[in-house]
C-alpha positions as CSV (number, residue, x, y, z in Angstrom):
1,X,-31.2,-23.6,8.9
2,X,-28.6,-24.2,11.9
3,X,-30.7,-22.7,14.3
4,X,-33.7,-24.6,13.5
5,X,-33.5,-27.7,14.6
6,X,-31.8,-29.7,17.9
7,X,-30.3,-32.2,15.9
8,X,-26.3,-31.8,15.7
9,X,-25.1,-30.7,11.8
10,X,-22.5,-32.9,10.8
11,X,-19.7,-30.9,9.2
12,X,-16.9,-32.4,7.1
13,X,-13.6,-30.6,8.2
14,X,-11.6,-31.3,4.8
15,X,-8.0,-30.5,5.4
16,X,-4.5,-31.6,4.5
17,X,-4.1,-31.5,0.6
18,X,-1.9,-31.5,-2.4
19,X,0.1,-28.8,-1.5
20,X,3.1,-27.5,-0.1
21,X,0.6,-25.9,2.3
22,X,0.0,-29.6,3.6
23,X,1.5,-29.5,6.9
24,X,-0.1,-25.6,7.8
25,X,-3.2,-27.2,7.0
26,X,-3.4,-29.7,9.3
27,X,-2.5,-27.9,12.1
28,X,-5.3,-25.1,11.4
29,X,-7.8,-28.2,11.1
30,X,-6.9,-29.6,14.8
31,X,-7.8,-26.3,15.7
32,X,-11.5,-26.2,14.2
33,X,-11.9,-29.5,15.2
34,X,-11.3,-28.9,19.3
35,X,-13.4,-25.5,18.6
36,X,-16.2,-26.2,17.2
37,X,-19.9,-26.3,19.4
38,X,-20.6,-30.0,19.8
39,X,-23.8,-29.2,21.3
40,X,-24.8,-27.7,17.5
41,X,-22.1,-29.7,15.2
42,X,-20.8,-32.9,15.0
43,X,-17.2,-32.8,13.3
44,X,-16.3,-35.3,10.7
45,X,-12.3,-35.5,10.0
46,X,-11.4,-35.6,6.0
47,X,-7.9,-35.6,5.2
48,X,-6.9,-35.6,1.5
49,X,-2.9,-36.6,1.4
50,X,-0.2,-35.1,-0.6
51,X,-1.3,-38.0,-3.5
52,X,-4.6,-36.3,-3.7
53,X,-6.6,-39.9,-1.6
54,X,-9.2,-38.5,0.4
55,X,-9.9,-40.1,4.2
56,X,-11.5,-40.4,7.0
57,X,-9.7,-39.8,9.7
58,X,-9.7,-41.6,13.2
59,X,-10.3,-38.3,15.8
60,X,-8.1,-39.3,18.4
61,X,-5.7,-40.9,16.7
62,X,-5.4,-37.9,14.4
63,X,-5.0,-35.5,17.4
64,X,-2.5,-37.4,19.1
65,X,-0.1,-37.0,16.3
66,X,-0.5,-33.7,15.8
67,X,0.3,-32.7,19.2
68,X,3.3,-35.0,19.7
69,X,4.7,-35.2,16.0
70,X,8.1,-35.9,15.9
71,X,9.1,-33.0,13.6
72,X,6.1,-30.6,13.7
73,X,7.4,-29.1,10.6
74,X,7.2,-32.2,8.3
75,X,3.6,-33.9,9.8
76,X,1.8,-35.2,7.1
77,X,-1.2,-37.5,6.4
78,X,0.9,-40.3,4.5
79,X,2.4,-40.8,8.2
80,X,-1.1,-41.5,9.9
81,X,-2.4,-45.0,10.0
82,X,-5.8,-47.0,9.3
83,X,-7.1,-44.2,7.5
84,X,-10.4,-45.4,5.3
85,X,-10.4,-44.0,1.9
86,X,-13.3,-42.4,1.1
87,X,-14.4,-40.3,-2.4
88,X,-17.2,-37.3,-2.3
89,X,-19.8,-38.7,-5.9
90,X,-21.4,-35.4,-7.6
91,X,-24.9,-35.7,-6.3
92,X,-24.3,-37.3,-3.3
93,X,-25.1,-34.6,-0.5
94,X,-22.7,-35.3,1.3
95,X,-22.4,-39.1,1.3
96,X,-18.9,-40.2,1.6
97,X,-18.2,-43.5,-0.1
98,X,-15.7,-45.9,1.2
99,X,-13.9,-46.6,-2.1
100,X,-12.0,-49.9,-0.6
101,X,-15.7,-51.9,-0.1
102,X,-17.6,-52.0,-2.7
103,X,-18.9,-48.4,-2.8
104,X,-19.9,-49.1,1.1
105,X,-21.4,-45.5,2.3
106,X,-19.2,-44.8,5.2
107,X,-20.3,-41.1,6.4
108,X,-23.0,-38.3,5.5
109,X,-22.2,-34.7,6.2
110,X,-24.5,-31.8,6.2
111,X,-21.4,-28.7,5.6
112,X,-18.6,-29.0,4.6
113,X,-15.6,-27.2,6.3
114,X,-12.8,-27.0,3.8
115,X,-9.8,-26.0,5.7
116,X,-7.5,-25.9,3.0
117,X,-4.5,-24.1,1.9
118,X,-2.7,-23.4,-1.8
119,X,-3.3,-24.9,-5.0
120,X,-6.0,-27.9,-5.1
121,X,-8.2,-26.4,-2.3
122,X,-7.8,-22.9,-2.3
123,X,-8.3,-22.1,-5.9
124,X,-11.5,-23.5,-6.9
125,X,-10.7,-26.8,-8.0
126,X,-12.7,-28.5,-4.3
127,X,-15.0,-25.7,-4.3
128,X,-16.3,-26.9,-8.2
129,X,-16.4,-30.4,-6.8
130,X,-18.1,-29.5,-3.5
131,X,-20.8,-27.6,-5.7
132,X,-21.2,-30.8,-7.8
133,X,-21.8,-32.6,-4.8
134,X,-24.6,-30.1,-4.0
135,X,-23.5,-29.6,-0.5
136,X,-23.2,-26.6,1.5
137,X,-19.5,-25.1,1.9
138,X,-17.8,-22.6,3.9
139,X,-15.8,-20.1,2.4
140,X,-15.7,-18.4,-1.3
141,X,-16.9,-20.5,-4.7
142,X,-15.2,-21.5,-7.8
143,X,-14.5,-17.6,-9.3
144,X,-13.9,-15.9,-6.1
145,X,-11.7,-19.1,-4.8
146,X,-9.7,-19.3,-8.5
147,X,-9.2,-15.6,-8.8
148,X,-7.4,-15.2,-4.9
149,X,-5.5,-17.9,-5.5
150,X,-4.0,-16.9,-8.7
151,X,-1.9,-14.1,-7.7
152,X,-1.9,-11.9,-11.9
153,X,-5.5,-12.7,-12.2
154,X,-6.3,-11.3,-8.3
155,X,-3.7,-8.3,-9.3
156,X,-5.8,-7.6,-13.1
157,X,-9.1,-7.2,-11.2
158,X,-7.8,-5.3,-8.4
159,X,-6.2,-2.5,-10.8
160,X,-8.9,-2.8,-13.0
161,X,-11.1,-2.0,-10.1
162,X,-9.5,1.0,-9.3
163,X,-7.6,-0.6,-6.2
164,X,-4.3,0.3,-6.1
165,X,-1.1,-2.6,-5.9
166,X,2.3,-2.6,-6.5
167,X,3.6,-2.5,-10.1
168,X,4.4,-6.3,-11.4
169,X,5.0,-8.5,-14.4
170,X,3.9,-12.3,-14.3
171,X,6.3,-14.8,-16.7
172,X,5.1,-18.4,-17.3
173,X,7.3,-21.4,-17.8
174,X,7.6,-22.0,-21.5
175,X,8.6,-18.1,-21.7
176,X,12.1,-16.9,-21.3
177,X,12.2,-14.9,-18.2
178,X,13.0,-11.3,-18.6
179,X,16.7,-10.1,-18.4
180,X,17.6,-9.0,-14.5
181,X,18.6,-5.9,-16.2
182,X,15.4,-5.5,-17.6
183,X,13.6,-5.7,-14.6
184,X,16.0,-3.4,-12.3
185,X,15.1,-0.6,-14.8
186,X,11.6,-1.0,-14.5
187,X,11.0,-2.2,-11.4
188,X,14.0,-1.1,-8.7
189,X,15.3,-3.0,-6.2
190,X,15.5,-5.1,-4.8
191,X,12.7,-7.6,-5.9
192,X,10.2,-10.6,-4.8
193,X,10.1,-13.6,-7.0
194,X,6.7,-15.3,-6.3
195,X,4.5,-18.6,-7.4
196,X,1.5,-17.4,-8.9
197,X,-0.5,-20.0,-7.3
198,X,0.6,-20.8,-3.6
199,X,0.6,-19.1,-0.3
200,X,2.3,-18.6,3.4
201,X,5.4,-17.4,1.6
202,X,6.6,-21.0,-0.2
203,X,8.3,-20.6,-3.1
204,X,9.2,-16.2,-2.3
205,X,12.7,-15.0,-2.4
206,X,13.7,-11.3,-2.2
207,X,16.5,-10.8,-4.8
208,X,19.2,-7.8,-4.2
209,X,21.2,-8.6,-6.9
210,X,21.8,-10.7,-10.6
211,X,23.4,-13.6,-8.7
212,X,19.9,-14.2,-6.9
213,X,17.9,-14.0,-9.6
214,X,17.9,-17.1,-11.9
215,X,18.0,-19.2,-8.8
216,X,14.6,-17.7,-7.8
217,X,12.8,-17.8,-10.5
218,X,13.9,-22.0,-10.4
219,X,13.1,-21.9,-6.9
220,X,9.4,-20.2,-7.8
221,X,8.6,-22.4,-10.5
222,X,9.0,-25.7,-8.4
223,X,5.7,-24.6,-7.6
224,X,3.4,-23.9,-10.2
225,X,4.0,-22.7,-13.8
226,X,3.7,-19.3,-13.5
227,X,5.5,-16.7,-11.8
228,X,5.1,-13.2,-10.9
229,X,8.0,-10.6,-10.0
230,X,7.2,-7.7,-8.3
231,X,8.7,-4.5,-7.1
232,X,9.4,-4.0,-3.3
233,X,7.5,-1.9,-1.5
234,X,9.4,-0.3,1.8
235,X,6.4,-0.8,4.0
236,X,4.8,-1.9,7.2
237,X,2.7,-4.9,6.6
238,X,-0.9,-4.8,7.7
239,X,-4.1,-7.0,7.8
240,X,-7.6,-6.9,8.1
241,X,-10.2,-9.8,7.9
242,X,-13.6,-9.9,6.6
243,X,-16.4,-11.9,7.3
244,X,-20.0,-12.2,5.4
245,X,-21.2,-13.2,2.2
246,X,-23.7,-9.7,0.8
247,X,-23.1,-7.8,3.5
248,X,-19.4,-8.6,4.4
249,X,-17.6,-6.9,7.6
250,X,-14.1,-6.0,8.6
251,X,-12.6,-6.1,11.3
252,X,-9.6,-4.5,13.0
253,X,-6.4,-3.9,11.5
254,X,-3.5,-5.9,12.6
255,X,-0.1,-5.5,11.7
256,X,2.8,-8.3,11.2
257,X,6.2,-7.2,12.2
258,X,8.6,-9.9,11.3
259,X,12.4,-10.6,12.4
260,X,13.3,-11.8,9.1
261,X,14.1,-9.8,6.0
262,X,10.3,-10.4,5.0
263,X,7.5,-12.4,6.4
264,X,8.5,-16.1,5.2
265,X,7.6,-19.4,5.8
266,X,10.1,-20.1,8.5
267,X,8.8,-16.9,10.0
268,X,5.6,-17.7,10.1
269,X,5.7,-21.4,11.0
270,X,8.9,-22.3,11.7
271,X,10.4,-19.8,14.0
272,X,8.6,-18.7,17.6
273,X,10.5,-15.5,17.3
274,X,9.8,-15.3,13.8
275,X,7.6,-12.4,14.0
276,X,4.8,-10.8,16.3
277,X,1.2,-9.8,15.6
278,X,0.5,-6.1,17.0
279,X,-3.2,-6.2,17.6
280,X,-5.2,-3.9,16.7
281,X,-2.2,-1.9,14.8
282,X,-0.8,1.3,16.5
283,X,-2.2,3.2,13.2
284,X,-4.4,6.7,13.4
285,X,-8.0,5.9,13.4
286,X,-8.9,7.3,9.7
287,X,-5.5,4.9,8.4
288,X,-7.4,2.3,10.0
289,X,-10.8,3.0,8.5
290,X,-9.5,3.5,5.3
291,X,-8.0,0.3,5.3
292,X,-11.5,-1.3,6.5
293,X,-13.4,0.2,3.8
294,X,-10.4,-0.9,1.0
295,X,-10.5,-4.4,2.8
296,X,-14.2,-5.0,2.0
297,X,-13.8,-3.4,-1.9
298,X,-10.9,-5.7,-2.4
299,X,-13.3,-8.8,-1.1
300,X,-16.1,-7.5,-3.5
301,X,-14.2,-6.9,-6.7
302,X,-12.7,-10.4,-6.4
303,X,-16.1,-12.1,-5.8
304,X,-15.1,-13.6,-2.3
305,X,-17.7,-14.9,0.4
306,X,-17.3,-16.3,3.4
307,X,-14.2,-15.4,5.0
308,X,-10.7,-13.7,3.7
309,X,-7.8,-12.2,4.8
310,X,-6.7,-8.8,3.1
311,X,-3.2,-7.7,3.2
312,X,-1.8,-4.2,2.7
313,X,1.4,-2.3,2.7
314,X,1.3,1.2,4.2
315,X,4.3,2.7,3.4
316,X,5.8,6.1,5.4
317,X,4.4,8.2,3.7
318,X,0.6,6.8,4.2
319,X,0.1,5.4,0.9
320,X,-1.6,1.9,0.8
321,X,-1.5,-0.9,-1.4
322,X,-3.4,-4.5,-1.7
323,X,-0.9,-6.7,-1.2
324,X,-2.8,-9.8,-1.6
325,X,-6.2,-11.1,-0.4
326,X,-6.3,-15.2,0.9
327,X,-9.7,-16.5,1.0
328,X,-9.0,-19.5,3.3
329,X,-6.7,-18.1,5.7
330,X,-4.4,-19.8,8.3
331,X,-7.4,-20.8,10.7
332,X,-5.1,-21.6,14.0
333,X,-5.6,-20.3,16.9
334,X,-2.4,-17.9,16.4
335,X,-3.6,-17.2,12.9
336,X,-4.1,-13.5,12.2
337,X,-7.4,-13.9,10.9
338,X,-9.0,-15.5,14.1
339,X,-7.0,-12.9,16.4
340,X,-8.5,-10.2,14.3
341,X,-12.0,-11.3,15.0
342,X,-11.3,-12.2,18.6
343,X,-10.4,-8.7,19.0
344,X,-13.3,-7.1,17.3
345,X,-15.7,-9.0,19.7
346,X,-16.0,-12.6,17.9
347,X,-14.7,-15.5,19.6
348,X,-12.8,-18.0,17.7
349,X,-15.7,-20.8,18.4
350,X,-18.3,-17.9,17.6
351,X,-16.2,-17.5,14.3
352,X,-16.7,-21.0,13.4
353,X,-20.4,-20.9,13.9
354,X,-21.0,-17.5,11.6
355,X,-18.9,-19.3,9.1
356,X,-21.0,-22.7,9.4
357,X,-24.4,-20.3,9.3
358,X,-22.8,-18.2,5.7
359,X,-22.3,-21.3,4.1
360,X,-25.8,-22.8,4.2
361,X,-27.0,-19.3,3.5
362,X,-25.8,-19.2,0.6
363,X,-26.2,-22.8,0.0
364,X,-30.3,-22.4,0.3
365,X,-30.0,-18.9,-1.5
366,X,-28.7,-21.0,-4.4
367,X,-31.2,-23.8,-4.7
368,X,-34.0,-21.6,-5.2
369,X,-32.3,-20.7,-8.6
370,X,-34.2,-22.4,-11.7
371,X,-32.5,-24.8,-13.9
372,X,-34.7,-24.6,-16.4
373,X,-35.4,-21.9,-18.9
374,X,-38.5,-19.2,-18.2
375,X,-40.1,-17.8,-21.2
């Protein structure tokens, strides 16, 4: 379909979000933008702020703050200005309606380029309206998109699948969490304290002792309303991305080695020392393989297309574990997933472009399902 024609494809980049994931958002979507071929696209910038209002961004104006932002920790879209709201209708394929005039159509995309990250654009939920909409979209649906995000559900199918993780328990909000006691018989420590539902570490704390463990699980539950604790795994942390929709890829493995006690949000985005990416890992070759071939299981069993990162522990001893897999990875420049792809042969532009071509794969491979019973 995108090699057909001469005419440029007009892709949405939707980016931003209700999430704490806002601001790494952003900053992956200035990337695509400045990436992508405009000899074959034509990007269209659709921010959605932190009250859920979708716009349509002003290019330059967008690009100029996120290169000089005043704290490039704290950029958000409620900062930007002369931003036209804009709502996606089901049915409208890819018509974006100015909401503020009288249902005025301000923009029509072809793709749709959803570059975001956590809870309300990672699990589903933008996917199910994006599907609605009947336009194309890169990255995994509803069910692959919902069970990645939601970190017991992704563990469940991975175990049931015969994929082995690190031993867990998963407590929701209106349940008393269990005794620290409890947990330091069954699952050693120390421990992680997690968000079901969120990414790029927000919302983690490694607990050592009883006075760190109600204050985590407070801490975690800021974030969503379930929580999962799991037992710590004395590991080196490794990653491997995949690309395709039936007949997926891997790539290289990569491996994060972090300065901090484990790999959290102020070491990822916060601090330039924070941690380094060892590409491709210094791992024998059959570790590495092995990892490849669990890399593409784990994006099967969870019903994933498009793109995800897969993340392992490989502990001294050379057992692996799935971590957790994230099926709209940090897309910056720096971002593991594009490095990993640079260094198996794919540049990050070319990246782009495969991703662009999956989507309206699939997108075609799905219309030519009936809606309408067959006797």
């Amino acid at each position: 379909m995108a090699t057909t024609t001469n005419k440029k494809i007009k892709v949405g980049i939707l980016f931003g979000g209700k999430s704490a994931e806002h601001e790494v958002s952003l900053q992956s979507a200035r990337n695509v933008f400045e990436a992508m071929d405009r000899e074959k696209y034509e990007p269209v910038l659709i921010g959605i702020d932190k009250s859920g209002r979708w716009l349509l961004n002003d290019a330059s104006r967008f690009l100029r703050f996120l290169h000089y932002p005043e704290d490039p920790a704290r950029i958000c879209l409620e900062e930007q200005e002369s931003n036209r709201p804009v709502a996606l209708a089901p049915q409208s394929r890819g018509a974006l309606i100015n909401t503020a005039a009288r249902a005025q159509e301000e923009e029509a995309v072809e793709v749709i380029f959803p570059i975001l990250h956590g809870p309300f654009g990672e699990d589903g939920t933008v996917q199910g309206l994006l599907k609605l909409a009947d336009i194309p979209f890169v990255g995994s649906s509803v069910l692959g998109s919902a069970v990645g995000m939601d970190k017991e559900v992704m563990k469940r199918l991975l175990r049931d699948a015969g994929i082995p993780i690190g031993d867990f328990i998963a407590v929701r909000s209106y349940e008393a969490p269990p005794s620290f006691e409890r947990l330091a018989n069954t699952l050693g420590l120390p421990l992680f304290v997690k968000p079901a539902n969120m990414g790029s570490s927000v919302g983690v704390s490694k607990i050592h002792n009883e006075g760190e463990y109600l204050p985590a699980v407070a801490n975690a539950f800021r974030y969503d309303t379930k929580i999962i604790i799991e037992a710590y795994i004395k590991a080196r942390e490794l990653e491997c991305s995949v690309l395709g929709n039936e007949a997926p890829l891997a790539s290289v493995v990569g491996e994060v080695v972090s300065s901090h006690e484990f790999y959290s949000y102020a070491a990822k985005y916060l601090d330039e020392k924070g941690a380094f990416l060892e590409i491709p890992a210094k791992i024998p070759a059959e570790t590495a393989q092995a990892l490849r071939d669990l890399a593409l299981k784990t994006f099967k069993a969870l019903n994933a297309e498009g793109l995800s990162r897969v993340d392992f522990f490989l502990t001294p001893d050379g057992k692996i574990f799935v971590n957790e897999i994230n099926t709209m990875p940090g897309f910056t420049r720096i971002s593991m997933y594009p490095k990993l792809w640079e260094a198996s042969g794919i540049s990050y532009a070319g990246l782009i472009d495969r991703l662009i071509i999956l989507a309206q794969e699939r997108f075609e491979k799905e219309k030519k399902l009936s809606t309408a019973y067959l006797s």
